[in-house]
C-alpha positions as CSV (number, residue, x, y, z in Angstrom):
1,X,0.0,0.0,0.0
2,X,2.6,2.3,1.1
3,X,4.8,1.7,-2.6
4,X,1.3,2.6,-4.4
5,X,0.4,5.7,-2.7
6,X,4.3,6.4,-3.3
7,X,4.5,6.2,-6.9
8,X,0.5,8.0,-7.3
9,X,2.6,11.0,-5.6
10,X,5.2,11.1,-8.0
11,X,2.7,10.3,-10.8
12,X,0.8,13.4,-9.5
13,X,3.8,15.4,-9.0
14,X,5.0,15.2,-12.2
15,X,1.4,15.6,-13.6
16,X,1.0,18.8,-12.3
17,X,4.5,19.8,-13.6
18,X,3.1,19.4,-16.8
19,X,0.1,20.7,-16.5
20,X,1.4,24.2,-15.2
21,X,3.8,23.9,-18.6
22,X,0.7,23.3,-20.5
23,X,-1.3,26.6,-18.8
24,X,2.3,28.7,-19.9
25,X,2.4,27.9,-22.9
26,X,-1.3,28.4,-23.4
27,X,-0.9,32.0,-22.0
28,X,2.4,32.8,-24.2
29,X,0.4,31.5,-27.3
30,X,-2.9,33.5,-26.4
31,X,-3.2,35.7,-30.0
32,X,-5.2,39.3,-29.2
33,X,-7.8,40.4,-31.2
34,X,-6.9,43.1,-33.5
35,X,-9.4,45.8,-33.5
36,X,-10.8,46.2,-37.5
37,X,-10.9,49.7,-38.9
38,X,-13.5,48.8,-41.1
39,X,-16.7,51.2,-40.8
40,X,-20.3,50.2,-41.6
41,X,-21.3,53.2,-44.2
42,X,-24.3,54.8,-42.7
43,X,-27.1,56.8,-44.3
44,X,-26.7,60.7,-45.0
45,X,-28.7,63.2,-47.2
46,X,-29.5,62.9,-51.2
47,X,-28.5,59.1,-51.0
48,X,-30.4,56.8,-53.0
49,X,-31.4,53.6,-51.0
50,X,-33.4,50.5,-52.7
51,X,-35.6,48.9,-50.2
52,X,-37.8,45.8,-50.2
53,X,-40.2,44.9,-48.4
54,X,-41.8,40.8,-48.6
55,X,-43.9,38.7,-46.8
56,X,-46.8,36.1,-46.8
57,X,-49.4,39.2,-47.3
58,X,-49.5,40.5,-51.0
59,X,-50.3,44.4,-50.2
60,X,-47.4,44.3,-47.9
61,X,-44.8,43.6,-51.0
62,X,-42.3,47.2,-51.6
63,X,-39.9,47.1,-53.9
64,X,-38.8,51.0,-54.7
65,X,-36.1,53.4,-54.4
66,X,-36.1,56.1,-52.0
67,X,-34.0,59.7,-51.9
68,X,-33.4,60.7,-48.5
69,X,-34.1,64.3,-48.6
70,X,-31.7,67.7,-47.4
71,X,-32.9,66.7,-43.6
72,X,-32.1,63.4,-43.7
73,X,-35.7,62.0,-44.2
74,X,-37.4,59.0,-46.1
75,X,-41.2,59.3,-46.8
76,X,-42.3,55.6,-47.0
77,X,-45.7,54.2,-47.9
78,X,-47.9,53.4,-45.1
79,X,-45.9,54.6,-42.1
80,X,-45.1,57.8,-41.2
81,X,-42.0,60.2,-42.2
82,X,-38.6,59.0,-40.1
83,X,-35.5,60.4,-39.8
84,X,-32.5,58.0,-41.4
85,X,-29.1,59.6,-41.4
86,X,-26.6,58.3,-39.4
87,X,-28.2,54.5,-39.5
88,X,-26.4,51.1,-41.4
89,X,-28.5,49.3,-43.6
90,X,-29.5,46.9,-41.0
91,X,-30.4,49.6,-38.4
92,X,-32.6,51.2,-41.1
93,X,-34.4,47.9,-41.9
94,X,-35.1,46.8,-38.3
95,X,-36.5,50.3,-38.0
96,X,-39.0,49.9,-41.2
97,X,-39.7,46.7,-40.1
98,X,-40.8,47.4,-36.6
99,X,-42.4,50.2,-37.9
100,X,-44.6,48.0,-40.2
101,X,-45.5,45.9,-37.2
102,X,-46.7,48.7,-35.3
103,X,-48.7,50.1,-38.1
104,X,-50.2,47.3,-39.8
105,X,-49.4,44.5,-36.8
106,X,-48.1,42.2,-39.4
107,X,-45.2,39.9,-38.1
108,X,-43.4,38.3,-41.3
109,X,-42.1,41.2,-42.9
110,X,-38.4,41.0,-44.4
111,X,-37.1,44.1,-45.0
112,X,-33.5,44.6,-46.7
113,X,-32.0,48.0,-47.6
114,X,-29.6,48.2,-50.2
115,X,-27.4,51.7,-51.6
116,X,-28.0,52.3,-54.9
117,X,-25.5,55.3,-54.9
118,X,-21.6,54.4,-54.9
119,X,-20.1,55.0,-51.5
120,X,-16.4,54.5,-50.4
121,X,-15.5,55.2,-46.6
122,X,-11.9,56.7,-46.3
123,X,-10.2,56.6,-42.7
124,X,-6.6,57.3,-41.1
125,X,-4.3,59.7,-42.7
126,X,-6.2,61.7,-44.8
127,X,-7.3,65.3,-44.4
128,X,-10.9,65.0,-44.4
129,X,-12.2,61.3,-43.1
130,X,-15.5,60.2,-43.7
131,X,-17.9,58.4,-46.1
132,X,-18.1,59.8,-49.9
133,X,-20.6,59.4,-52.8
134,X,-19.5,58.6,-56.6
135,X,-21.4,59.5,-59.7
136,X,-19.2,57.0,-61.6
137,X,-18.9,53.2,-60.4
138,X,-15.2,52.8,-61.3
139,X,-13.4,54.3,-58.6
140,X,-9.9,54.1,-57.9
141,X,-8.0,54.1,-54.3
142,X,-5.9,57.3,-55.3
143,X,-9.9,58.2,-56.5
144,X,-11.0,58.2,-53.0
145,X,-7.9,59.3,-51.5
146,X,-8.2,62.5,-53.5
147,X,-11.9,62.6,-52.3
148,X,-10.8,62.7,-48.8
149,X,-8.3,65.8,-49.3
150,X,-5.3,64.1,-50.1
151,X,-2.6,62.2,-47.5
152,X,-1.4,64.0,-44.4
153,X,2.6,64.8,-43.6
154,X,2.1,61.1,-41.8
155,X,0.5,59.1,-44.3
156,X,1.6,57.0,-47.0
157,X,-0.2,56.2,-50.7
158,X,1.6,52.7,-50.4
159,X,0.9,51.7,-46.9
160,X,-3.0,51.9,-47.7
161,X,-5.9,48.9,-46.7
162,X,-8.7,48.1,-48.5
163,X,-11.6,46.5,-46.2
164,X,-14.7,44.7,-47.8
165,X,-17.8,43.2,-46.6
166,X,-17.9,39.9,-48.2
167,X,-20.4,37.0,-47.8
168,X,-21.6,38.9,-44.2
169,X,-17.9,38.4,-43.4
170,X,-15.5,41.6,-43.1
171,X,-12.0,41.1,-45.6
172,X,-9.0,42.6,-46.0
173,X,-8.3,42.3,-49.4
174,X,-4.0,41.2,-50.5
175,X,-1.9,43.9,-51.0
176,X,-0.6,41.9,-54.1
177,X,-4.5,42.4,-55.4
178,X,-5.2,46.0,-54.7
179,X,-1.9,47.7,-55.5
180,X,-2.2,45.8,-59.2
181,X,-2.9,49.1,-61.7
182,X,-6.5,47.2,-62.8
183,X,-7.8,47.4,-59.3
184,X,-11.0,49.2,-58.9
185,X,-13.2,49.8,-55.4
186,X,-16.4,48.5,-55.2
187,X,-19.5,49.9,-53.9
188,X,-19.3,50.0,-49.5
189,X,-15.3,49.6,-49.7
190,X,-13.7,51.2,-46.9
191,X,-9.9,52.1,-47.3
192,X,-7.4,52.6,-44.9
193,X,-4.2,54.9,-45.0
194,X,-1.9,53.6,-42.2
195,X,0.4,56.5,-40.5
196,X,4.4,56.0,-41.5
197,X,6.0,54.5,-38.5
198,X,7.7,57.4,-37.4
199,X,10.1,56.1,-34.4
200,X,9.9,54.7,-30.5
201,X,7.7,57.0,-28.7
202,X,8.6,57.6,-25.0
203,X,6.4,55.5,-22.6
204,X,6.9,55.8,-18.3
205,X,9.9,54.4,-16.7
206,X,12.3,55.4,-19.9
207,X,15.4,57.0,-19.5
208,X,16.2,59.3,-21.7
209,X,19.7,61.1,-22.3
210,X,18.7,64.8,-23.4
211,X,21.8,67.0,-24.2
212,X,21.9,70.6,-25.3
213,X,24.5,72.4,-27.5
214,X,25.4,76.0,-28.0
215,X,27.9,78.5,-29.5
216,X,28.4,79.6,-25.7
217,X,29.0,75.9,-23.8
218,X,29.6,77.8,-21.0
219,X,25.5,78.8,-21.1
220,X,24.3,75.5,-21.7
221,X,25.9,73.6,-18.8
222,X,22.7,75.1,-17.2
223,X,20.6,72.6,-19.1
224,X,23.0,69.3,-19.2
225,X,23.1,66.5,-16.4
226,X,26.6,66.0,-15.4
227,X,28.9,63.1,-16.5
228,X,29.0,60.1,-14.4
229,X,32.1,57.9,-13.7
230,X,31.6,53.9,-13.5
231,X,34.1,51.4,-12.8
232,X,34.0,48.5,-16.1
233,X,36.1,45.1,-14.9
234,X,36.2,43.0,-11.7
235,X,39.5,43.2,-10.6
236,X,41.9,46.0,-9.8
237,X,44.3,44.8,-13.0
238,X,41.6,44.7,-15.5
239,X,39.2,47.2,-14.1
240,X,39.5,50.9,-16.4
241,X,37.0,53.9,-15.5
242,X,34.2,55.3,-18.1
243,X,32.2,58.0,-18.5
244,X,28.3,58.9,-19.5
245,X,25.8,61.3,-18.8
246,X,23.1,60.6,-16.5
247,X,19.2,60.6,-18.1
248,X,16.0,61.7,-16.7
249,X,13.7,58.8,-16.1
250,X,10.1,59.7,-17.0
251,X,7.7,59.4,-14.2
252,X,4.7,56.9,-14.3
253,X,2.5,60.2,-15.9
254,X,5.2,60.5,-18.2
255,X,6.7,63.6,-17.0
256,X,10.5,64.8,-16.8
257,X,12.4,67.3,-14.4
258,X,14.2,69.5,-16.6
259,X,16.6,72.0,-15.4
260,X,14.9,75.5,-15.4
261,X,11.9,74.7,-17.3
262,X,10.6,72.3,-14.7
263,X,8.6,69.2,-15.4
264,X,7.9,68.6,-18.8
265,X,5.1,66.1,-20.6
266,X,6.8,63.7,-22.9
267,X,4.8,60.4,-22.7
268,X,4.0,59.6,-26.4
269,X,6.2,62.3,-28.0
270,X,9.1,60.6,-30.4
271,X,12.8,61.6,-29.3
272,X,12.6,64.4,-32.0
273,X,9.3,65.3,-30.9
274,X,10.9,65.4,-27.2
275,X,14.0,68.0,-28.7
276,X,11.7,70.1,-30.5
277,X,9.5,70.8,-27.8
278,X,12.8,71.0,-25.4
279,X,14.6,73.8,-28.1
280,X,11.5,75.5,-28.7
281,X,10.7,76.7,-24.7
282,X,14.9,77.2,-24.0
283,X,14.8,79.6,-27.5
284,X,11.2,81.6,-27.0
285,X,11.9,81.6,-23.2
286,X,14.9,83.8,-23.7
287,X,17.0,81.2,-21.5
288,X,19.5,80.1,-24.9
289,X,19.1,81.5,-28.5
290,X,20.9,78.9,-30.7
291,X,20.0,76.2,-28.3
292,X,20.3,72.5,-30.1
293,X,18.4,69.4,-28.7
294,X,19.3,66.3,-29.0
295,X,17.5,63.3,-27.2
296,X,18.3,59.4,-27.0
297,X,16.8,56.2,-25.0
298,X,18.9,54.6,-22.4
299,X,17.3,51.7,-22.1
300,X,16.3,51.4,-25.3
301,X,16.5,47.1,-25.3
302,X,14.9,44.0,-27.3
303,X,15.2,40.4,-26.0
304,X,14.9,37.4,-28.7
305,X,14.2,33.6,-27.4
306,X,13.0,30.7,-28.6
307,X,14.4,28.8,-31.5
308,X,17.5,31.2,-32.3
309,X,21.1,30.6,-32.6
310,X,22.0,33.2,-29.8
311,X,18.8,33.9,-27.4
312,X,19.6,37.3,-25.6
313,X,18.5,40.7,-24.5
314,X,19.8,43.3,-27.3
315,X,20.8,46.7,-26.2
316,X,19.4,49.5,-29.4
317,X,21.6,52.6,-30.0
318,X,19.4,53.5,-32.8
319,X,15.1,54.0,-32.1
320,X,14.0,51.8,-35.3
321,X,14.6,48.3,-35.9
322,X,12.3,45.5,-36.9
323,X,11.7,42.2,-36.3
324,X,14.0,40.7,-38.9
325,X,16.8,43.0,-37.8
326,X,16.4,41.4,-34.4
327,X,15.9,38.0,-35.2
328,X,19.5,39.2,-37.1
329,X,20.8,40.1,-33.8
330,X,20.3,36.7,-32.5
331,X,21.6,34.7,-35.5
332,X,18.7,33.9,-37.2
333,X,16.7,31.4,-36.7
334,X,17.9,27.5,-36.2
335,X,16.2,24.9,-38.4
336,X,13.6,24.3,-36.0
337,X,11.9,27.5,-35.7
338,X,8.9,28.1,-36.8
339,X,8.6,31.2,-39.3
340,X,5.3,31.4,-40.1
341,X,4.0,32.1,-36.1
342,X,6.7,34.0,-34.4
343,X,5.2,35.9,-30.9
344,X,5.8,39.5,-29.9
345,X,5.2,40.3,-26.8
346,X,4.7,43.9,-25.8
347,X,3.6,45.9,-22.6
348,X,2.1,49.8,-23.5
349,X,0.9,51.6,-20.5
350,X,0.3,48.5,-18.3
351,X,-0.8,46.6,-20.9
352,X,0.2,43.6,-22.7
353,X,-0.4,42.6,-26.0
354,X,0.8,39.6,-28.1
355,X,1.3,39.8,-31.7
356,X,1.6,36.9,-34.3
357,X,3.7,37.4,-37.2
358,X,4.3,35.4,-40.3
359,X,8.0,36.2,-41.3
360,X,7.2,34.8,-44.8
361,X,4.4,37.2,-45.6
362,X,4.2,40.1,-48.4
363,X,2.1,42.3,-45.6
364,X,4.9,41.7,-43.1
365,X,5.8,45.1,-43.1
366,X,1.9,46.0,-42.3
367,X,1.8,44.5,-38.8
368,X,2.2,46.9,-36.0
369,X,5.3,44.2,-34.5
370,X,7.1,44.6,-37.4
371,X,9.1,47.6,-36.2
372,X,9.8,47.1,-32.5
373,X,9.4,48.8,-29.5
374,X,11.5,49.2,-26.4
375,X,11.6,45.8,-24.1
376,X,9.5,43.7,-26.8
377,X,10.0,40.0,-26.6
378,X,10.1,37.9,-29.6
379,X,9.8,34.2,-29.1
380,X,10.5,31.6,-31.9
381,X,8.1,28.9,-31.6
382,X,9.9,25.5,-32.2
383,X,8.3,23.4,-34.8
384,X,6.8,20.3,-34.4
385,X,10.0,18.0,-34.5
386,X,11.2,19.4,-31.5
387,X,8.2,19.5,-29.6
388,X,7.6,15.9,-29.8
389,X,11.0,15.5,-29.2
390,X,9.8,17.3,-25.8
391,X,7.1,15.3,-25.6
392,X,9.0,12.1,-25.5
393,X,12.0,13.5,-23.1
394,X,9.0,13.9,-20.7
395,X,7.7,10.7,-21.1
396,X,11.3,9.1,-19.9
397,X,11.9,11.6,-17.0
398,X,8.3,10.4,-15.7
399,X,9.8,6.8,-15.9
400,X,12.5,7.5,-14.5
401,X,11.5,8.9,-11.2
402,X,8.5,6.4,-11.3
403,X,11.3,3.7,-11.6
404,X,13.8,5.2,-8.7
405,X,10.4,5.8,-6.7
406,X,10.2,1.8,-7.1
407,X,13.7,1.4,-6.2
408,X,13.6,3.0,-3.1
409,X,10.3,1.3,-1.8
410,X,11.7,-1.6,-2.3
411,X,15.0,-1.1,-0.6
412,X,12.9,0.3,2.2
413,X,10.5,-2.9,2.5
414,X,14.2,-5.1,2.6
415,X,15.6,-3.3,5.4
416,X,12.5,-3.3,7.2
417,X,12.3,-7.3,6.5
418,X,16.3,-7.6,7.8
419,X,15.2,-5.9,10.6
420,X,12.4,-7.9,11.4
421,X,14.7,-11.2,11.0
């Protein structure tokens, strides 16, 4: 009795060893729902919108087009005048249907709404977002673009997404498909202009090295941290002194203390962002005319694990490098990584997000991991040799302490017998 409950233990020691492995890896591969920037196009004035009505009764059947008017209303046989802007097609044909049922009480009615004008939505970085009509039904994305006001200083004609309803499912069409010279919008398209990545912004608990320059150096030690010393080696032999400037660590409001101009708001501003802003209240302040700002990260660092030929964490003088430059870092990946399902893991204002990215795919460059931000973690899945490989390593370990559990039962019950002898 004693040997069974014995080897149960281990049995359920080692079980729950593997379970708790099983809950990690679950969490690690968790994948976070991207939020869509597709639109549904709603109703405004002087559209055109084909609606049917059908049912078991005869007099109930419409089948007609309708102009909203200036205000934004439908007049519509048998119920009263309504107001439609602002409404999708399926809020618009709940309303007319419920409306029906109130007015005539009948219970079957199927109502669909349909635009008969050509619409295209147009979001992100374009001057003047919103939904636009057509008179012609070939429609181009620079069409729409144009529509919209033309890019902003942070957009990008290349980096554009085309969203489509499809089949009552929401698409995002290939890049390869609707940057071809032949492509043409269709009617309820929304497109997408996606801002240029334009650097690491600075988030709390950054360091950041901010150094100002001047004709006059004298003038602008005001505005510069010292240098500090620090010892590099372990012994007395080896060991040679360096120097660096200390950085202001941004508070968890992401706020500085800046000599003079006291504290300073730089959560979300880029490191250029963070010097213009610096230069401009030194200069209009009166406190140094030529001032020039210039602002790093400290702690600027990217860690790579997982199937890689040198897993580490990576220290980034520069504020822009991607995913394949990192992978770079770490020596590529071995021949049992996975490329097509490589996690980023990222933590933005106390939250963290996981990312999955396909390193073979022509809209790599689309994903918001593809450039990195400070203290991402990118994990290379092994493939599925190595984790059955795993699998079976497991397997033996569980054998062998079931095995030297046995051992030493047994050993126990022979002294116990010599003793008894």
């Amino acid at each position: 009795m004693n040997r069974i409950i014995i080897i149960v233990s281990c049995f359920a020691l080692f079980s729950c060893k593997s379970l708790e492995k099983v809950v990690y890896m679950q969490d690690v591969t968790a994948e976070t729902m991207e939020i869509s920037v597709y639109q549904e196009i709603v109703v405004q004035p002087e559209d055109l919108l084909k609606i049917v009505v059908s049912g078991n009764t005869p007099e109930l059947r419409i089948d007609s087009t309708y102009r909203v008017d200036a205000g934004g209303y439908i007049d519509f046989p048998k119920i009263d005048r309504f107001q439609a802007t602002g409404l999708t097609r399926e809020q618009l044909s709940a309303m007319i249907k419920k409306k029906i049922e109130d007015h005539d009480g009948y219970k079957d009615a199927v109502v669909t709404t349909e635009f008969e004008n050509f619409k295209i939505s147009v979001f992100g970085e374009v001057r003047h977002q919103g939904t636009f009509t057509f008179e012609d039904d070939r429609v181009t994305i620079a069409d729409a673009i144009r529509k919209a006001g033309d890019v902003t200083g942070s957009g990008r004609k290349e980096n554009v997404v085309v969203m489509r309803k499809q089949n009552g499912r929401i698409e995002k069409l290939p890049s390869t498909t609707i940057l071809s010279p032949a492509f043409n919008l269709q009617k309820n398209d929304v497109v997408y202009l996606a801002p240029v990545y334009q650097g690491i912004v600075v988030q709390p608990k950054d360091i950041l090295t901010i150094i100002v320059s001047s004709r006059y150096p004298e003038m602008a030690i005001t505005f510069n941290k010292p240098l500090s010393s620090y010892q590099a080696g372990s012994t007395a032999v080896s060991s040679s002194y360096s120097q660096r400037i200390l950085g202001y660590l941004v508070d968890i409001e992401g706020n500085i203390d800046y000599p003079v101009l006291g504290k300073l708001q730089v959560l979300g501003l880029t490191r250029e962002q963070v010097s213009y802003m610096i230069q401009t209240k030194l200069i209009e302040g009166g406190h140094l005319g030529d001032a020039i700002v210039t602002t790093e990260f400290m702690n600027f660092k990217i860690t790579v694990l997982g199937e890689v030929r040198s897993p580490n964490s990576f220290n980034i003088q520069d504020d822009r490098i991607t995913i394949l430059e990192a992978i770079g870092r770490a020596g590529d990946l071995t021949i049992y990584g996975r490329r097509d399902n490589v996690l980023v893991t990222r933590e933005q204002n106390g939250v963290i997000s996981h990312h999955r990215v396909d390193l073979r795919s022509a809209t790599l460059t689309q994903s918001p991991a593809y450039y990195l931000q400070q203290n991402d973690v990118v994990y290379v899945e092994p493939n599925h040799v190595v984790a059955e490989r795993s699998g079976i390593n497991e397997n033996r370990t569980l054998g062998v302490a079931i095995s030297f559990a046995s051992v030493l039962i047994s050993l126990a019950t022979l002294l116990r017998t010599l003793n008894v002898l």
